[in-house]
VEXDREN-2710 file (C-alpha; in Angstrom, 1 decimal):
% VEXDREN-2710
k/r/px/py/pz
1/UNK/-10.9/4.1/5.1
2/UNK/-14.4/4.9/4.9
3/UNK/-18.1/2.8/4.8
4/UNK/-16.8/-0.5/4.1
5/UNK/-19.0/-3.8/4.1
6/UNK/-18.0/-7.5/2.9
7/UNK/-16.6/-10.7/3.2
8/UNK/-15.4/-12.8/0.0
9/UNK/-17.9/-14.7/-1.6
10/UNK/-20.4/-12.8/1.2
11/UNK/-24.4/-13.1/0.1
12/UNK/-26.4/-11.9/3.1
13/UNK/-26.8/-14.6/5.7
14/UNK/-24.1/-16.2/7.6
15/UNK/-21.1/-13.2/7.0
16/UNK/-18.2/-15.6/6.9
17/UNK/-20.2/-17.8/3.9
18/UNK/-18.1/-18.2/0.7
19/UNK/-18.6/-20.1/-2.5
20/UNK/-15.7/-23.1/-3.1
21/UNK/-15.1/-26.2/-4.9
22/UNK/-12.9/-28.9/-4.5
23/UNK/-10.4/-30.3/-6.7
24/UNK/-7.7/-33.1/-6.5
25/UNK/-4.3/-31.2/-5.6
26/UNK/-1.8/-32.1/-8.3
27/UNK/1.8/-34.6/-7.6
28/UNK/4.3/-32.5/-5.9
29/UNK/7.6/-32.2/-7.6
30/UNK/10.5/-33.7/-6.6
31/UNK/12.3/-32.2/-3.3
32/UNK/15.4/-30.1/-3.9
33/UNK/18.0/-29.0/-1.5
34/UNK/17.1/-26.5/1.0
35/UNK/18.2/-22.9/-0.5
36/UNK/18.9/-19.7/1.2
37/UNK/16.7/-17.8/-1.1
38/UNK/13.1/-18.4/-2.3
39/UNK/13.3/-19.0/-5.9
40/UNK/16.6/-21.6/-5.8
41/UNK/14.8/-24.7/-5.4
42/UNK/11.6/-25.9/-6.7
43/UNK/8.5/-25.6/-4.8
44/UNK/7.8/-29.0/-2.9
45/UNK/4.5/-28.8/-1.4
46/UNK/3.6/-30.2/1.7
47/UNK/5.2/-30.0/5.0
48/UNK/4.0/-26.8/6.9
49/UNK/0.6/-27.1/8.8
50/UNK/-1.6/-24.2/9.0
51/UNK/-4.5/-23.3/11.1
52/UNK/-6.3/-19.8/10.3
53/UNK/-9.2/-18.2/10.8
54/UNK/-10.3/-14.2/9.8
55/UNK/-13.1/-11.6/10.8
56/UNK/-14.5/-8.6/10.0
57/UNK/-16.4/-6.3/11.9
58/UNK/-18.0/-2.8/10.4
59/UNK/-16.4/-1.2/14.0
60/UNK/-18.3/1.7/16.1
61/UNK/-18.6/4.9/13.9
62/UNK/-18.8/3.4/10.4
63/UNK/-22.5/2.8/8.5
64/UNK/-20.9/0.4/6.2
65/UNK/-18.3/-2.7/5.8
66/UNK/-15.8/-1.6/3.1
67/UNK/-12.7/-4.2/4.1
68/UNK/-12.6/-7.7/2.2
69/UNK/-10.4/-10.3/3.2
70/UNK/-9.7/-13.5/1.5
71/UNK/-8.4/-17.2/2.8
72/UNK/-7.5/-19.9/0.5
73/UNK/-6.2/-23.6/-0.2
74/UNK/-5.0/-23.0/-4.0
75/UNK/-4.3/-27.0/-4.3
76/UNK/-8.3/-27.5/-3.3
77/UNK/-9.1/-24.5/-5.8
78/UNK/-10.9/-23.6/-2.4
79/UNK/-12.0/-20.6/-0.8
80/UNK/-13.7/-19.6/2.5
81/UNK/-13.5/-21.0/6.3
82/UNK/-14.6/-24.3/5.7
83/UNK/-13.1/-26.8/8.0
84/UNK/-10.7/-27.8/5.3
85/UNK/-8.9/-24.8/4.9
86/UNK/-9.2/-23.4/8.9
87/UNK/-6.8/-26.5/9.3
88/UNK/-4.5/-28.0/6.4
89/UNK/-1.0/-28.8/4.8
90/UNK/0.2/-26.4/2.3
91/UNK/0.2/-27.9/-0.8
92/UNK/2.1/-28.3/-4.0
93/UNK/-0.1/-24.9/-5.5
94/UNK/0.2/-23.1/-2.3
95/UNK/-1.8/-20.9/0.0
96/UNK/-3.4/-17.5/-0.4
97/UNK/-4.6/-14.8/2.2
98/UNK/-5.3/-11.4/1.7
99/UNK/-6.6/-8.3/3.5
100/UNK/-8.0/-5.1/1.3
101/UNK/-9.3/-1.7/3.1
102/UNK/-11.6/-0.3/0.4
103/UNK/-12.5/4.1/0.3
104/UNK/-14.6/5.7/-2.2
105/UNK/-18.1/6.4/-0.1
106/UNK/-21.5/5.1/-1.6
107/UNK/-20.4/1.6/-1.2
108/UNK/-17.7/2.2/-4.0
109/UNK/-15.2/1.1/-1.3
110/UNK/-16.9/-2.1/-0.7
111/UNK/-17.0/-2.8/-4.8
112/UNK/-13.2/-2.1/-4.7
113/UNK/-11.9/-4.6/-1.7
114/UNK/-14.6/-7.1/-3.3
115/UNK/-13.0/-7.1/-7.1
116/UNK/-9.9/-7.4/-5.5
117/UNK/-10.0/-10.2/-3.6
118/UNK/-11.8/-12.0/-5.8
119/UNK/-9.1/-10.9/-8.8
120/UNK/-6.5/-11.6/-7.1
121/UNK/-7.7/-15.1/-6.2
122/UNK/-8.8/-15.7/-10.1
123/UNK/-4.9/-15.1/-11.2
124/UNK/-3.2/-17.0/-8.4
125/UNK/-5.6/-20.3/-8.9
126/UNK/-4.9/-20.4/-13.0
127/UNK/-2.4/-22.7/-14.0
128/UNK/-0.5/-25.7/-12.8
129/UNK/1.7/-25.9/-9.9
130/UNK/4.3/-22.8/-9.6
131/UNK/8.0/-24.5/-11.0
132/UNK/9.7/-22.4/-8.9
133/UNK/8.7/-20.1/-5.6
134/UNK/10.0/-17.4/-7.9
135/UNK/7.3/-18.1/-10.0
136/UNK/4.7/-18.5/-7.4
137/UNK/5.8/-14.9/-6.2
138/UNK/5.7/-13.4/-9.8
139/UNK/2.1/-14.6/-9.7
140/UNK/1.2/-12.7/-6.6
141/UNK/2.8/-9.7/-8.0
142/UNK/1.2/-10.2/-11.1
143/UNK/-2.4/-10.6/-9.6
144/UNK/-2.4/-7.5/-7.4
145/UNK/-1.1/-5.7/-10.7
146/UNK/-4.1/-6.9/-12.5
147/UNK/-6.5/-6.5/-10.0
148/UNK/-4.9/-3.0/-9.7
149/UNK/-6.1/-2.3/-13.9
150/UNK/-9.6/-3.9/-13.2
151/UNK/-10.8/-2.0/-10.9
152/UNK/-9.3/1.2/-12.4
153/UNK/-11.3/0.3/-15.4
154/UNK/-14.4/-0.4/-13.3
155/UNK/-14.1/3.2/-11.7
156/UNK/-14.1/5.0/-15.1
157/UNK/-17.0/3.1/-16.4
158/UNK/-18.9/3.9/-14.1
159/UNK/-18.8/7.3/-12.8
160/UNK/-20.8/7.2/-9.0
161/UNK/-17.4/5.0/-8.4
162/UNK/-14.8/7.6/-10.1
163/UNK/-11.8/7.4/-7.0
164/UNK/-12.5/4.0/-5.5
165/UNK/-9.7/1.6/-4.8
166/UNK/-8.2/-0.2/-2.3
167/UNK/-5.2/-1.6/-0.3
168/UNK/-3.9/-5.1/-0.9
169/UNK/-1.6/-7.2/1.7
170/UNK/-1.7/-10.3/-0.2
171/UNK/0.2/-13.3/1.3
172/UNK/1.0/-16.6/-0.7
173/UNK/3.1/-19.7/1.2
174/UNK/4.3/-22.3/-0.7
175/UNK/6.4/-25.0/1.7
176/UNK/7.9/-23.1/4.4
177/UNK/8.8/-19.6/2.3
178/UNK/5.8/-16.8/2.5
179/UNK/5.6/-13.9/0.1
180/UNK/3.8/-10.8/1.1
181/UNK/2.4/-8.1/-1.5
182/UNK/1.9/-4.7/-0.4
183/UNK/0.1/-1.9/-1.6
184/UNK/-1.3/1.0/0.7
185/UNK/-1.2/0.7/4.5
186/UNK/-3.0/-2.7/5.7
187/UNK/-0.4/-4.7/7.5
188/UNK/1.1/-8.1/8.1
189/UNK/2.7/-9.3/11.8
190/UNK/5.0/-12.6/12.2
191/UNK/5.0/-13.5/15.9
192/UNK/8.1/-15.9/16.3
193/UNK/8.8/-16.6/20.3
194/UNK/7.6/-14.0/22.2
195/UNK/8.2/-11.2/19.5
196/UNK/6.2/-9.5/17.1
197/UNK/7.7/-8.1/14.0
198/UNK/6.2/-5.9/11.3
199/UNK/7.2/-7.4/8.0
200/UNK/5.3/-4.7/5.5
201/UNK/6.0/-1.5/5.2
202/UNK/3.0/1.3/5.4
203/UNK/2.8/2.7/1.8
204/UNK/1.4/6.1/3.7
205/UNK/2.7/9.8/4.2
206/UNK/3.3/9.2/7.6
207/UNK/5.7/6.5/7.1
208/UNK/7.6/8.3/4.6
209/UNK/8.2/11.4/7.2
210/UNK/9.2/8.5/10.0
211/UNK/11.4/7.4/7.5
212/UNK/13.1/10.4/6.1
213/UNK/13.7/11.5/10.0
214/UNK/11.3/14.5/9.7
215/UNK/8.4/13.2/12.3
216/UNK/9.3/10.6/15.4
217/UNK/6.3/8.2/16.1
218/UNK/5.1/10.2/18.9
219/UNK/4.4/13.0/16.9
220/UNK/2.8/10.8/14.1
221/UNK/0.1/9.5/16.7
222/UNK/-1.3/12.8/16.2
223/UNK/-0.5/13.8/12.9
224/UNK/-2.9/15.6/11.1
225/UNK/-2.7/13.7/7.5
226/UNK/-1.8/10.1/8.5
227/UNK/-5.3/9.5/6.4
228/UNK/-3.3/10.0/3.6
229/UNK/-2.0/6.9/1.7
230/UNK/0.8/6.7/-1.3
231/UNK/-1.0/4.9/-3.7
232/UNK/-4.2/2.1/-3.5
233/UNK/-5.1/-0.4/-6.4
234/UNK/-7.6/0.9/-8.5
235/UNK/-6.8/5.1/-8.3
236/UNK/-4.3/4.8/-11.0
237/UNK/-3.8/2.4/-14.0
238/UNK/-0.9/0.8/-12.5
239/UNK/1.0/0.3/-9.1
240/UNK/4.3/-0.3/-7.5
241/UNK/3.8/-3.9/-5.4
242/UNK/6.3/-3.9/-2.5
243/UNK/7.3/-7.9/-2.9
244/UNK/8.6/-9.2/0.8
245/UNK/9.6/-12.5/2.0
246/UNK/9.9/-14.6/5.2
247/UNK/10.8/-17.9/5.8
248/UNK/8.4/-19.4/7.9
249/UNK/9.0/-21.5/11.2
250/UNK/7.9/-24.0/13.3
251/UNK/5.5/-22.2/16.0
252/UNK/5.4/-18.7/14.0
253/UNK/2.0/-17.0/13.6
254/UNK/1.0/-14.8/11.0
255/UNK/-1.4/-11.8/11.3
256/UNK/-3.0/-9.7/8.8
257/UNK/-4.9/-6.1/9.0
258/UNK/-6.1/-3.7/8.3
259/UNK/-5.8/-0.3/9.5
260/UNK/-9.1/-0.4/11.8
261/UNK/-7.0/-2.5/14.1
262/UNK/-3.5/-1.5/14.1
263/UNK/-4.2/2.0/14.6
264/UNK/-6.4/1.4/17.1
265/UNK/-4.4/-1.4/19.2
266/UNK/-0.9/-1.0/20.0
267/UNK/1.9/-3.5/19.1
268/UNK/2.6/-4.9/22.7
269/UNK/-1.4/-5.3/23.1
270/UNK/-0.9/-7.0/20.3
271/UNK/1.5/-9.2/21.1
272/UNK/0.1/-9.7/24.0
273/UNK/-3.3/-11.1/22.2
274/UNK/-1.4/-13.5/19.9
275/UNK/0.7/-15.2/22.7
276/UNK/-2.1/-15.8/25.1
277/UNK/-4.6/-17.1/22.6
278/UNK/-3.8/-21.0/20.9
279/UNK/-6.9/-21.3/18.5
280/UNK/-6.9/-18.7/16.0
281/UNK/-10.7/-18.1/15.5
282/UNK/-10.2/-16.9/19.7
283/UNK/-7.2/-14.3/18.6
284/UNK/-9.9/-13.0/15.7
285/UNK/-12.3/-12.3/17.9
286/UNK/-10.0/-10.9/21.1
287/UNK/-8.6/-8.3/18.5
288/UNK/-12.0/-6.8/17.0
289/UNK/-13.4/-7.0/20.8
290/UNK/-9.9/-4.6/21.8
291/UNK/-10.4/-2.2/18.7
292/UNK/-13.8/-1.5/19.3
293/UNK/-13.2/-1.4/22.7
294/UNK/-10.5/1.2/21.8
295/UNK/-13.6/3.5/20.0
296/UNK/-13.8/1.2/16.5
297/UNK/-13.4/4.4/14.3
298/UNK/-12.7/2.3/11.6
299/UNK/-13.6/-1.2/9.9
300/UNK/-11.7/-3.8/11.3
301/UNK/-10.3/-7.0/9.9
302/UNK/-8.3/-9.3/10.7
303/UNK/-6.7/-13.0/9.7
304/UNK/-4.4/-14.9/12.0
305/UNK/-2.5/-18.5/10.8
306/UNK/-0.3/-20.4/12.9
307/UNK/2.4/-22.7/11.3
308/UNK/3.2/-26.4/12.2
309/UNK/6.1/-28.7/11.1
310/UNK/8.2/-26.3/9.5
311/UNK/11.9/-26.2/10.5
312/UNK/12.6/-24.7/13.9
313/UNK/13.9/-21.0/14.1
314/UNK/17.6/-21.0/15.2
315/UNK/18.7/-19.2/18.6
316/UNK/17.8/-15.2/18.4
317/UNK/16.5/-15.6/14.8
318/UNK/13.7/-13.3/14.3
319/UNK/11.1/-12.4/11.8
320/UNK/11.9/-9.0/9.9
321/UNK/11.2/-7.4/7.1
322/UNK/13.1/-8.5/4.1
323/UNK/13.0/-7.3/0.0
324/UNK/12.8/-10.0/-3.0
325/UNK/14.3/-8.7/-6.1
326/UNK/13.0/-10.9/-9.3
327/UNK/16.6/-11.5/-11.4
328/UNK/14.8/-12.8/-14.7
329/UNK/12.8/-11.6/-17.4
330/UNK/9.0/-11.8/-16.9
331/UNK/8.7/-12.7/-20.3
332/UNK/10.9/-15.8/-19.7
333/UNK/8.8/-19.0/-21.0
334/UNK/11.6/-21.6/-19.7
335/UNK/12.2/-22.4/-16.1
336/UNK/12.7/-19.5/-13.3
337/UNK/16.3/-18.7/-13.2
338/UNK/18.0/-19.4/-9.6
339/UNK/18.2/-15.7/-8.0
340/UNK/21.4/-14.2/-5.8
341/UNK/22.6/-16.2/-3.1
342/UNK/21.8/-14.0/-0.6
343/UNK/18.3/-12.0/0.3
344/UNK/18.4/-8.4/-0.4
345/UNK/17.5/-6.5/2.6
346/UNK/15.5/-2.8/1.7
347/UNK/16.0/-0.1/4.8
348/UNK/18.0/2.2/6.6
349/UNK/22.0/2.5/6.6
350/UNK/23.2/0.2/9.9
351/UNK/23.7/2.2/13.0
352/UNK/26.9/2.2/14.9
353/UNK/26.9/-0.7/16.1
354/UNK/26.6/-2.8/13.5
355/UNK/23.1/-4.0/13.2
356/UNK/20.6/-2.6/10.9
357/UNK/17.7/-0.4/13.0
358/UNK/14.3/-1.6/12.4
359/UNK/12.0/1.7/11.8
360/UNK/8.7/0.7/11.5
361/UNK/5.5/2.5/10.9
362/UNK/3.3/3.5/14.5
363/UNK/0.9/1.7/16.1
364/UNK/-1.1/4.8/17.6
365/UNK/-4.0/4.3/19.3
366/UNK/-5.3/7.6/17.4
367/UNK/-7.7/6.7/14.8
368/UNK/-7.7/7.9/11.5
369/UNK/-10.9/9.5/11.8
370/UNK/-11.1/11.4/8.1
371/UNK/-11.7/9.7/5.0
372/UNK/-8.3/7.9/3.5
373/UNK/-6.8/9.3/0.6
374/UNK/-4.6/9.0/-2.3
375/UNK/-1.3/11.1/-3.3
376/UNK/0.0/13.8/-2.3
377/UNK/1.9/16.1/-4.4
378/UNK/5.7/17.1/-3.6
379/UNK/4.4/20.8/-3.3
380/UNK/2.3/19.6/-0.1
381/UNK/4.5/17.2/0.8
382/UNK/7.5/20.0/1.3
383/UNK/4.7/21.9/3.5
384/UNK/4.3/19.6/5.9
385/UNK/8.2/19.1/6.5
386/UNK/8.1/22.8/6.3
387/UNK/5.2/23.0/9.3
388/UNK/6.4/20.2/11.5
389/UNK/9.9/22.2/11.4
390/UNK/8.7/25.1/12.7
391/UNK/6.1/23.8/15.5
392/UNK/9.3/22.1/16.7
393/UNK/11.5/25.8/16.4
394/UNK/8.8/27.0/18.4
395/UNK/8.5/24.3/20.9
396/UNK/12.6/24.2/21.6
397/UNK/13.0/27.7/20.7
398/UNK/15.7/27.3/17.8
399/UNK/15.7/28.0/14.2
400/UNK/14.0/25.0/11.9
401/UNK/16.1/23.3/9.7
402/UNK/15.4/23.7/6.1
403/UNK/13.2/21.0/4.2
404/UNK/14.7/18.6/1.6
405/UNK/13.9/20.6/-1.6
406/UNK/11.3/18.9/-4.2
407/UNK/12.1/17.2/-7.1
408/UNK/9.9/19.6/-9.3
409/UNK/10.9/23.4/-9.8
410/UNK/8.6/25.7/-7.8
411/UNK/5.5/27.3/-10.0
412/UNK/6.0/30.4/-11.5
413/UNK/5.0/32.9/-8.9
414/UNK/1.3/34.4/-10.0
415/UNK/1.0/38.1/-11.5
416/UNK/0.6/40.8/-8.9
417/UNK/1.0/44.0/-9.7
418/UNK/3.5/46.0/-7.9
419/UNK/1.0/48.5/-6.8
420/UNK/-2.2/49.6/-7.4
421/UNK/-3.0/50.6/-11.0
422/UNK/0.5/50.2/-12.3
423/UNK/2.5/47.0/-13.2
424/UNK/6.1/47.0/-13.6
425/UNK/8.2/45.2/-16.5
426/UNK/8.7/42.2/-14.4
427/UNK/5.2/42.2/-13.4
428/UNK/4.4/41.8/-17.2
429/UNK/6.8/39.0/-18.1
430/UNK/5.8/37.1/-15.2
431/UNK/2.0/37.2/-16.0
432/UNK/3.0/36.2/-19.6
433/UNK/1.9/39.6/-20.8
434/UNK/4.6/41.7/-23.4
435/UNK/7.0/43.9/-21.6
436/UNK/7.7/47.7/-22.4
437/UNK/10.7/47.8/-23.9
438/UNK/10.0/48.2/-27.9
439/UNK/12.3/47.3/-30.9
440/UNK/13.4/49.3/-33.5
441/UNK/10.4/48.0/-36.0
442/UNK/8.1/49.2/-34.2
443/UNK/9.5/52.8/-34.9
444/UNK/9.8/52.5/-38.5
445/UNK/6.3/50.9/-38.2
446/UNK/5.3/53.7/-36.4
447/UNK/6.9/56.6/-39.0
448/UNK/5.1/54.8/-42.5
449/UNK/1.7/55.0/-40.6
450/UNK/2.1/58.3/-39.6
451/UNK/3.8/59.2/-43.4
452/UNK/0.0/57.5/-44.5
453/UNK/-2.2/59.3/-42.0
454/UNK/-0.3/62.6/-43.9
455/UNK/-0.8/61.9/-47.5
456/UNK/-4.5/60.5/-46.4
457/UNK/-5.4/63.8/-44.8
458/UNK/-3.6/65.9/-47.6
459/UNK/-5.8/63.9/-50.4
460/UNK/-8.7/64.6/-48.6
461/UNK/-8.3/68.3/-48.2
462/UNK/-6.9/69.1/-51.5
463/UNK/-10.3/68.3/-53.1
464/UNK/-11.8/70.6/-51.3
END
């Protein structure tokens, strides 16, 4: 992403300043049976402990802060690092944190991240407690659509901002079950025991050529569009929100990105950062410090929370990530149905041994050093399978393998003529133009105009 500048509820001075208020947190409902899926029990409140604390940093090459990030206590209708969020219980409204990467040059990004954090904080606070976690999630979802439309709207109004938008990775915990929204390719870590899982998946072209086998992650460190993105709220009038789940455990930490760090750090040094560091205002700082250290091509930001007095993880249990499928209708005004039994995992086929393989976007330390962008039509998208097939026929020597073909039939091929001052039938056809071949009316056309070019000249002559 390019030029981005900003923290929520930022107005000059102190950078981590944000406006909040303080409100009495409503009863908790009753306690229901613990559930193997989100939305089977009612939301409790209460509980889990967090401690968080997030930074943003403009990086090295950048004029401008474009990234946003948002932290807060729903139940205190609270936003910002006060003391009373950087350390509290989850409460019966739940907790919010969000990360957005903003692009659109002249400070357009910055608008972008901005509307969206402050949107999606507007939806999730309206309202009473969520009935159900499955409601809380349909919230999140819900917010990142709308803040998706606003800015949209924003952008046409105004036309020096025509293209901004945004990613979101939008987290909302209510007891011990956290939701994660994704849209573009800002990122969100759990660190359970000594490993770090990625539990979002990059909405990005890179990460669709990892998945579809067509580029390993060595060759994606240097690949020459991994600027471009899949989609970003505000570049369309509507978005596809990748809804994710994990339930949360006693000692996990949670950390969210953007792309100025995780393609600048690598997982391990990750990992590495989280484990070593107890407070999570230290681990905010430690990461911006490596990925400027690393060149800071990019804004950087970054929000870390570590859980207390959840349940604790059972033996080899690890973080990973994991789809939510809504099963009723949005429109539904009674209570939130109880969803399947069992969570619904998105991803690859198992491999042969049994276990499902975990393919997860890179970490390169390459930055992305152009200016992120949007889309990417099946057309192009074929050409780049088509040209990282043949630099690897010419590396090993053997014939590439041919592309997946796209979805859309191939253009019409454009008019050239066959050679120089003549066109041949096809030729015609294909430039849209009328072929040679000519029907019997036009003969008998032809013979009356010639039988009234005869009578016209033999008029004309008799009189004189």
């Amino acid at each position: 992403m390019n030029n981005k500048i900003g923290v929520p509820g930022a107005d000059g001075g102190d950078p981590m300043a944000v406006d909040h208020g303080l409100a009495p947190a409503a009863p908790p409902l009753m306690a229901a049976p613990p559930a193997s899926q989100p939305g089977q029990a009612p939301t409790t409140g209460g509980g889990v402990r967090m401690r968080l604390f997030g930074r943003t940093d403009v990086g090295r090459i950048r004029e401008h802060n474009e990234d946003n990030f948002l932290v807060a206590d729903l139940t205190q209708q609270s936003r910002g690092l006060m003391e009373n969020i950087r350390s509290h219980v989850v409460g019966a409204h739940g907790t919010l944190l969000a990360v957005c990467d903003g692009m659109g040059g002249a400070a357009a990004g910055e608008v972008a991240s901005k509307l969206a954090v402050d949107i999606i904080y507007e939806q999730m606070q309206a309202g009473g407690p969520p009935r159900h976690r499955e409601e809380l999630a349909r919230r999140l979802v819900r917010a990142v659509e709308v803040a998706g439309l606003r800015i949209f709207a924003e952008a046409k109004l105004d036309r020096n901002r025509r293209g901004m938008g945004t990613t979101a990775t939008a987290a909302a915990l209510i007891d011990e079950y956290l939701f994660l929204a994704q849209v573009g390719d800002s990122r969100a870590y759990v660190l359970r025991g000594d490993r770090l899982e990625l539990v979002t998946r990059d909405q990005s072209l890179v990460n669709q050529l990892i998945e579809a086998g067509q580029l390993t992650e060595e060759e994606a460190e240097n690949f020459e569009h991994s600027n471009i993105i899949l989609q970003a709220l505000g570049t369309a009038d509507s978005v596809q929100v990748d809804l994710t789940f994990v339930r949360v455990r006693e000692g996990d930490t949670l950390l969210l990105c953007s792309d100025g760090l995780s393609g600048m750090v690598r997982t391990e040094e990750l990992r590495q950062a989280l484990m070593a560091n107890p407070e999570p205002i230290d681990v905010c700082k430690v990461l911006t410090d490596k990925a400027n250290d690393a060149g800071g091509h990019d804004n950087i930001t970054v929000i870390v929370a570590k859980f207390e007095g959840g349940p604790p993880p059972a033996p080899d249990e690890i973080a990973k990530y994991t789809k939510y499928v809504f099963t009723t209708d949005a429109s539904e005004l009674g209570p939130i149905a109880d969803p399947p039994a069992r969570p619904l995992s998105a991803g690859p086929p198992p491999g042969p041994d049994g276990t499902e393989p975990r393919i997860t976007p890179p970490a390169g330390v390459n930055a992305k050093l152009g200016a992120t962008q949007v889309g990417m039509n099946s057309v192009d998208l074929m050409r780049q399978i088509s040209q990282i097939e043949e630099a690897r026929a010419s590396a090993s020597g053997s014939p590439p393998h041919a592309p997946p073909q796209a979805a859309a039939p191939p253009a019409p091929p454009p008019f050239t003529p066959a050679a120089a001052g003549t066109s041949t039938e096809a030729d015609l056809r294909a430039a849209g133009l009328p072929g040679s071949g000519l029907g019997p009316w036009f003969w008998i056309a032809a013979i009356l105009a010639l039988g009234l070019v005869s009578v016209g000249v033999w008029f004309i002559l008799g009189k004189h």
